[in-house]
Structure formats: structure tokens, C-alpha cells
C-alpha positions in Angstrom: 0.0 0.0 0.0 1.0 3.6 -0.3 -0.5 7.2 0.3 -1.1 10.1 -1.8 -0.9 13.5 -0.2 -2.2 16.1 -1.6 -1.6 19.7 -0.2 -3.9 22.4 -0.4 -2.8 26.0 -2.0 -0.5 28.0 -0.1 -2.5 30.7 1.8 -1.6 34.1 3.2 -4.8 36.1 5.2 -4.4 39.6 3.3 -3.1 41.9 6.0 -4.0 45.3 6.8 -2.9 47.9 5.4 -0.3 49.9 8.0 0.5 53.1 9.0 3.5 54.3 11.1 5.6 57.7 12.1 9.2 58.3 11.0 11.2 56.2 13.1 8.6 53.8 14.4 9.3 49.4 14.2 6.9 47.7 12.3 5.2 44.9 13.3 3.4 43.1 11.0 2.3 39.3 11.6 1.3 37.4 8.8 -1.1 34.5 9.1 -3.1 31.5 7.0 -6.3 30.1 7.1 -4.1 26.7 5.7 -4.0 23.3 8.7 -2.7 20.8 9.1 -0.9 19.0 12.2 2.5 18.7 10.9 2.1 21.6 8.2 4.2 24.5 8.2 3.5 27.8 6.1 6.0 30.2 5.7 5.9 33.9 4.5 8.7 36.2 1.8 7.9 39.5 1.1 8.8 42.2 -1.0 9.3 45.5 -1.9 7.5 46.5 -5.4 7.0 50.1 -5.7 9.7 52.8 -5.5 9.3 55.0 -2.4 12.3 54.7 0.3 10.9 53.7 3.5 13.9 52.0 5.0 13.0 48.2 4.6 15.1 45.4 2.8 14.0 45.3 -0.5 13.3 41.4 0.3 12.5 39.1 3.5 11.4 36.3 4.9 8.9 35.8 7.9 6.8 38.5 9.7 8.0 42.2 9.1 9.6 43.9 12.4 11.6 46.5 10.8 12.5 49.8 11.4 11.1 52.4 9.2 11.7 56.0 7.9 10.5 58.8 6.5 12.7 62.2 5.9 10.8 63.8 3.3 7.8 66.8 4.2 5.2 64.4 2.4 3.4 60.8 3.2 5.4 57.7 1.8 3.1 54.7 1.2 5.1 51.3 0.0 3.5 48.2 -1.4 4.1 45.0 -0.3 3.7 41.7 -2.1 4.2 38.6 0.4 3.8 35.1 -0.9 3.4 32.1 1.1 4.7 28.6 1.0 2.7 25.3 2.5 5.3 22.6 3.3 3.9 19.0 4.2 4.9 15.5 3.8 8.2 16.7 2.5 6.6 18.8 -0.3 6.2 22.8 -0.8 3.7 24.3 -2.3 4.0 28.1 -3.3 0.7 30.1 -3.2 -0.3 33.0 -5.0 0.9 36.8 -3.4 -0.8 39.0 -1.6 -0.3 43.1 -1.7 -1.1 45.4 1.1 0.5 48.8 2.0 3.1 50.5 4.7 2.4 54.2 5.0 4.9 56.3 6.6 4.1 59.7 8.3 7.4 62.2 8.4 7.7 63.7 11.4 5.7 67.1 12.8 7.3 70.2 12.1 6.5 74.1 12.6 8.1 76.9 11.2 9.9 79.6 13.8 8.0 82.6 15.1 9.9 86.0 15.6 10.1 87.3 18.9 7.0 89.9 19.5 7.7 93.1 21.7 4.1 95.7 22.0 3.0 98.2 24.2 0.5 97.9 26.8 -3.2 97.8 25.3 -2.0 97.2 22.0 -4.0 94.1 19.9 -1.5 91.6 18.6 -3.0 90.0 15.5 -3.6 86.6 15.0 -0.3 84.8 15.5 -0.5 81.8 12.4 1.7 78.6 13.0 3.2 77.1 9.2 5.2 74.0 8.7 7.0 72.4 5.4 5.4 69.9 5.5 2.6 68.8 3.1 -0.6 66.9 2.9 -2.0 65.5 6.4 -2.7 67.8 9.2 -0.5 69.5 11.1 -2.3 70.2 14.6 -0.3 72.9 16.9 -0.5 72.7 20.8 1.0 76.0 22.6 1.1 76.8 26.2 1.9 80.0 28.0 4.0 80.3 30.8 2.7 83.9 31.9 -1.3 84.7 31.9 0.3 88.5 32.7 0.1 89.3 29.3 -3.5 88.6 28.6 -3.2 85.4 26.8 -4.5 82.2 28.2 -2.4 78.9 29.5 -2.5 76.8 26.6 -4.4 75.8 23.2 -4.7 74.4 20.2 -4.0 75.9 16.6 -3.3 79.2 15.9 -3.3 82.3 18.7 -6.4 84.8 18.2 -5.7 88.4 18.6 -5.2 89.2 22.1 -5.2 92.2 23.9 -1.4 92.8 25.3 -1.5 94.1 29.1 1.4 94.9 31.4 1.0 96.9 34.6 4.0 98.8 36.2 6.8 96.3 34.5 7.9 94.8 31.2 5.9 91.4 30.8 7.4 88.3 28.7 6.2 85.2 28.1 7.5 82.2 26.7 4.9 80.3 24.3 6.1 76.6 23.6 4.2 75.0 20.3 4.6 71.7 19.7 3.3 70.2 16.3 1.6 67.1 15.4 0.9 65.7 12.0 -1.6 63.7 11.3 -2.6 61.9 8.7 -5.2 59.9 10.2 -7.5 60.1 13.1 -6.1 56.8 14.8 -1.9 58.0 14.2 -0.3 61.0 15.6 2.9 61.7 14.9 4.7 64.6 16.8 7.4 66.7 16.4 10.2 69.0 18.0 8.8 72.1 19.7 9.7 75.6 19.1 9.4 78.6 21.2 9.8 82.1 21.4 8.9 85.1 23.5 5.7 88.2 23.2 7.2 90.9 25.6 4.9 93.6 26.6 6.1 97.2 28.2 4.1 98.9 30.7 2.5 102.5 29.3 4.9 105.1 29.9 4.4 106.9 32.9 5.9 110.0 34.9 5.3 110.8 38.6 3.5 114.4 39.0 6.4 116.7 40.6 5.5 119.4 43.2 4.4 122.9 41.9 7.3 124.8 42.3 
């Protein structure tokens, strides 16, 4: 007597598709609906579209891999992974799968100029920029002196404030730290900048005696 085996089609679930910050490890599990007690289905991947994210060009097994992005814009990669179904001492190759790695650059805002006014004067709306592009860049400043008439902290830009200072130059340091987002789920932050809104007290004069 004798046995024919026959193995089923290599399988590989299709993963999702991922989505990381500059910097971040990937880890990316792939899986089969294939069985089998003594069955073993392994996993190579690779790289088929041009954008520079980091990874080997080629790999074998799950994807735990650093990746990067130094560019202003979103880098999305394509992946093609194919499995192989070994059993009885045979292989079978299945057919590829693609799914996508997306790869956020890191926040960034431009510098602001230092800001010197006079008490009671408006300063105008102060508007944060980055180099970056596409996404969302979300800004987060705080305050470290109320004195001046501008709140603690906040998100996006700075409204028009009214500057005060009583009897003594006022200055503030406002920390803004950036955050770009791509989607809801992913934030990816960045370095913070800071700089300073000074505001002098109104001139005054003490009345002398008549003389």
C-alpha cells in the first residue's frame, strides 16, 4: 500500500494595510487560514514600488523592521508577500498578496519672531506654518505667563489678544509643539519651538511738586 498526499494552496490572510511615524518598528504578523498537524507555512515579502521607507528590498517571515521617512510628504510602500505550504516533505508556493506600509514624516513648525508691544495694543492673530505637506499639522502651545493677557495653553493658531502689562515689562514664553496627522487613529509629533511676546508697561511719569 501507499499514500497520496495532496496539499492544499499555499494561503496568506491579506493583512492590513499599516500606518506608522518616521522612526517607528513595524510589526506586521502574517497568518493563513491553511491546517494541518504537521504543516508549516512560511511567509517572503517584497518591496515592489519605489518609495524609500527603510525596509530590505526582500524578507522572509513576519515584518519587524525599522522604518523611515525624511521627506515633508506621506510615503506609502506596497508590499507583495507570498506564502509557502510545506507538508509530507513537499512545498507548495501560493499565489501573493499586496497590502501597503504608509509612513508619516515627522511634525514640524516653522519659527516665530520674537514679539515686543505696548501695553493695550491688539496683537493680531499669530499663524503657525510647517514644510510639511498633505496630512494635518495640529499645533499645541502653552503659556507660561497669563500677565500678558493670553490664556495657558491651546490648540492651533493664537487669536488676537489684547497685550496688558501693569507697572513692569511682561514676557512670556509660548512653547508650540506640532503634530501631524494623517489619520484620526496616528499622531505623529514633532520638536517644539518657542519664542517670546514681551509687553512694556504704558509710559508713565510721577506728578512733581508745583514749584
Amino acid at each position: 500500500t501507499f499514500t497520496i498526499t495532496v496539499n492544499p494552496t499555499a494561503q496568506v490572510d491579506l493583512p492590513d494595510n499599516y500606518e506608522y511615524c518616521d522612526g517607528d518598528t513595524t510589526d506586521i504578523v502574517f497568518t493563513t487560514s491553511n491546517g494541518g498537524d504537521d504543516s508549516v507555512t512560511t511567509y517572503s515579502w517584497a518591496v515592489i514600488s519605489d518609495e524609500d521607507l527603510g525596509l530590505p528590498s526582500t524578507g522572509d517571515g513576519n515584518i519587524t523592521e525599522s522604518v523611515t521617512n525624511t521627506t515633508t510628504d506621506i510615503l506609502t510602500a506596497t508590499i507583495s508577500v507570498t506564502p509557502t505550504y510545506t507538508n509530507a516533505g513537499e512545498s507548495c508556493t501560493g499565489p501573493s498578496k499586496e497590502f501597503t506600509i504608509t509612513v508619516n514624516p515627522t511634525a514640524q513648525v516653522e519659527g516665530i519672531d520674537p514679539i515686543v508691544v505696548c501695553n493695550g495694543d491688539d496683537i493680531a492673530d499669530i499663524v503657525f506654518s510647517t514644510a510639511n505637506t498633505n496630512g494635518t499639522t495640529i499645533y499645541s502651545w502653552t503659556n507660561d505667563n497669563t500677565s500678558i493677557g493670553l490664556g495657558a495653553s491651546g490648540t492651533g493658531n493664537i487669536p488676537s489678544f489684547e497685550a496688558t502689562a501693569e507697572t513692569s515689562p511682561e514676557v512670556a514664553t509660548i512653547t508650540v509643539t506640532p503634530s501631524y496627522d494623517a489619520v484620526d487613529a496616528l499622531s505623529c509629533p514633532g520638536d517644539s519651538i518657542t519664542f517670546t511676546i514681551t509687553v512694556n508697561p504704558t509710559a508713565q511719569v510721577d506728578l512733581p511738586d508745583n514749584y
